[in-house]
N, C-alpha and C positions, 0 to 999 in steps of 0.2 A: 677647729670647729667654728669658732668666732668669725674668725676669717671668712671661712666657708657660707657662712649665714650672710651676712655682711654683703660680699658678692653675688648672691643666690636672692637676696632681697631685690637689688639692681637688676640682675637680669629680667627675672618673674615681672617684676614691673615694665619695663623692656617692651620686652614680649606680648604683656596686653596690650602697650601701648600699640607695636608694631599692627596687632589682629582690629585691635578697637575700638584704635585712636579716633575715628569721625564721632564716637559718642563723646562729645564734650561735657553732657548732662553728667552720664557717670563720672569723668573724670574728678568733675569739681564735687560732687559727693563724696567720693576718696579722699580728697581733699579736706572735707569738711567734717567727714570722722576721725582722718588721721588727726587735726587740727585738735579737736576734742580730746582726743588719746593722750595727744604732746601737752596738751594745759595740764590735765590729769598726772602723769608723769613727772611732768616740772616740778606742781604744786603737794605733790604724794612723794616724792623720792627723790628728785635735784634737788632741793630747796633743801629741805631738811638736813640732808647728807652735808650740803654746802656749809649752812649754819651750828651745824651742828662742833663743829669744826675749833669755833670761837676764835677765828683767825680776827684780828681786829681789820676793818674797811674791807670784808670779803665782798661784803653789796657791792665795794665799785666797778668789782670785776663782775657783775650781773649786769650792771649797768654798761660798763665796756661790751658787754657782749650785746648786750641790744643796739648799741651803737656803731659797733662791727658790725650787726646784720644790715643796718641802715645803710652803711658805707656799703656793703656786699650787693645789697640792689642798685646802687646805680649801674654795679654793674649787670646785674641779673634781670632788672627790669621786675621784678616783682616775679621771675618765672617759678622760684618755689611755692608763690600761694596760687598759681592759676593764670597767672598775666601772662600767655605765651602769644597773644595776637600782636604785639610789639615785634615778637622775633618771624614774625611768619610772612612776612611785607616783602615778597621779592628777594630774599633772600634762601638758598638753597643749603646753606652750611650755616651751623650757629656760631655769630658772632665770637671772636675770639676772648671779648670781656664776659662773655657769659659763662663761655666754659670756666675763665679763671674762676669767676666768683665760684660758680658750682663745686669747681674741685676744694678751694683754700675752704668752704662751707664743710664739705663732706671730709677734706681733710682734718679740722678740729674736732670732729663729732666722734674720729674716732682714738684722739689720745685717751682720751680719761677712760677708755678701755684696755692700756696696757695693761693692767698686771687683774684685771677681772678673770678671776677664775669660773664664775658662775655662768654654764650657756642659757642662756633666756633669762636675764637678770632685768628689770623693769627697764630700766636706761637703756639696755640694748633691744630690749621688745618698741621701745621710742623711737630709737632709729628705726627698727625695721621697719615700723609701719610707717614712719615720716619718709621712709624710702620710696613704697610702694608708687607711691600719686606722683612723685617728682619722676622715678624714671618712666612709669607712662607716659607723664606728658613727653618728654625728654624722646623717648619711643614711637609716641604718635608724630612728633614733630621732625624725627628724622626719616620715619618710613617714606618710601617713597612708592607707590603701589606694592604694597607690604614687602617691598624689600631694601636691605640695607645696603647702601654704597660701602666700599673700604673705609671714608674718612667717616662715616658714618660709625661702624665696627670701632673704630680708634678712639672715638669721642667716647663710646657706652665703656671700652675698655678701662680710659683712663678716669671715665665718672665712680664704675665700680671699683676698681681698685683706691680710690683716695683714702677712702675711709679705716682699706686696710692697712694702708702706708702708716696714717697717723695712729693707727693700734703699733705696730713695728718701731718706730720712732722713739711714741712714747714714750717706751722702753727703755731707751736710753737715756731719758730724763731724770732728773732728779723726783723721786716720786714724792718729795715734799711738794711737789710744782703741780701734783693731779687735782688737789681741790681746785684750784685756782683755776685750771683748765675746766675742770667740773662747771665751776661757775659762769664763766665764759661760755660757754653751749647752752647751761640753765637761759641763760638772757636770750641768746639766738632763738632758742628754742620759744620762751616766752613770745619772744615776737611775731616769728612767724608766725602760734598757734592763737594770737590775739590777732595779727592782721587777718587771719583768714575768717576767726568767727567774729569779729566787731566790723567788717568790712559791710556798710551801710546797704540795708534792702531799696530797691526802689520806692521811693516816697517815703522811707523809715517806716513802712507796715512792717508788722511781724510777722516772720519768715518762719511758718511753724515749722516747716519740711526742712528748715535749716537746725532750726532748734532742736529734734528730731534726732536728725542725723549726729549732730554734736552731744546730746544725750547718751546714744548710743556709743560713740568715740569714749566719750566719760565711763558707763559702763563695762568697754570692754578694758578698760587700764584699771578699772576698780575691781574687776576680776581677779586680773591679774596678781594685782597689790593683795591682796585678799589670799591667795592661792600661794604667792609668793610668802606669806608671813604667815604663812602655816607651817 
């Protein structure tokens, strides 16, 4: 069922992108809630779980993780928070540094889901909705007068599937090894959802419709987390 969600995230996102992609405005609003959701998440349920732990030097691997994301955008170009005008230059098939960054990105996020029993557990409601805006854009960027080439089909296939690969894998791990991956995503996560809402308004005014948006992102993980610990 994990699986299934996982996939079905990918797609749905997909799909708007493929129908709606010329709205940039919404896209990067998706963006900017999900952004909001993923701080909330991090800071309500990675973090804690993480620490909780009392592994000694567990931060470093929070910190690896945000430094992993770093390294993941040179090859991604920023394409998970919104940067996809880099990739759309003459170009007709995405970059083959991109795709890697996107899959080895979506492949971590979905180890520390092997042995989660629980469907819609905070961390996996994280994923889904840090899905949603990635495969739009991912969708808008591959349609081509709303339809998809084969390498097109191949690319969404093997986006959607990463995430279930590294749930499957997991598995195989030593499950001492899942904080530590836990942690590793915490940091990814952190990053992306600080570059997208610390990412400077024009002239630094305040961006109320941004703040807003990221408001509501907060609220809907505080839902969540609320709903969940009842």
């Amino acid at each position: 069922m994990i699986v299934a969600l996982l996939i079905l995230s990918v797609l749905v996102g997909v799909f708007l992108g493929k129908f709606f992609g010329n709205r940039e405005k919404f896209a990067k609003n998706l963006l900017i809630v999900s952004a909001g959701f993923l701080i909330t998440i991090c800071l309500n349920e990675v973090f804690p779980q993480v620490y909780a732990q009392e592994h000694s030097n567990i931060g470093l691997w929070v910190i690896g993780g945000v430094l992993l994301q770093m390294l993941l955008e040179n090859l991604t170009k920023g394409f998970e928070h919104g940067h996809f005008h880099h990739h759309t230059e003459g170009k007709n098939i995405l970059p083959l540094a991109l795709m890697i960054g996107m899959f080895i990105h979506a492949f971590l996020e979905g180890i520390p889901l092997a042995n989660e029993r629980e469907i819609l557990s905070p961390y996996l409601t994280g994923i889904l909705v840090h899905n949603l805006p990635i495969s739009f854009i991912l969708g808008a960027f591959l349609a081509k007068n709303h339809k998809f080439s084969a390498s097109a089909l191949l690319i969404i296939s093997l986006f959607a599937l990463a995430s279930p690969l590294g749930l499957i894998l997991g598995r195989y791990f030593n499950p001492n090894w899942e904080i530590y991956f836990l942690a590793v995503v915490g940091g990814i996560f952190l990053h992306i959802s600080s570059v997208i809402i610390f990412e400077s308004s024009k002239n630094h005014n305040v961006d109320w419709r941004k703040i807003g948006l990221v408001m509501l992102g907060v609220l809907l993980a505080m839902t969540g987390h609320l709903f969940h610990h009842h």
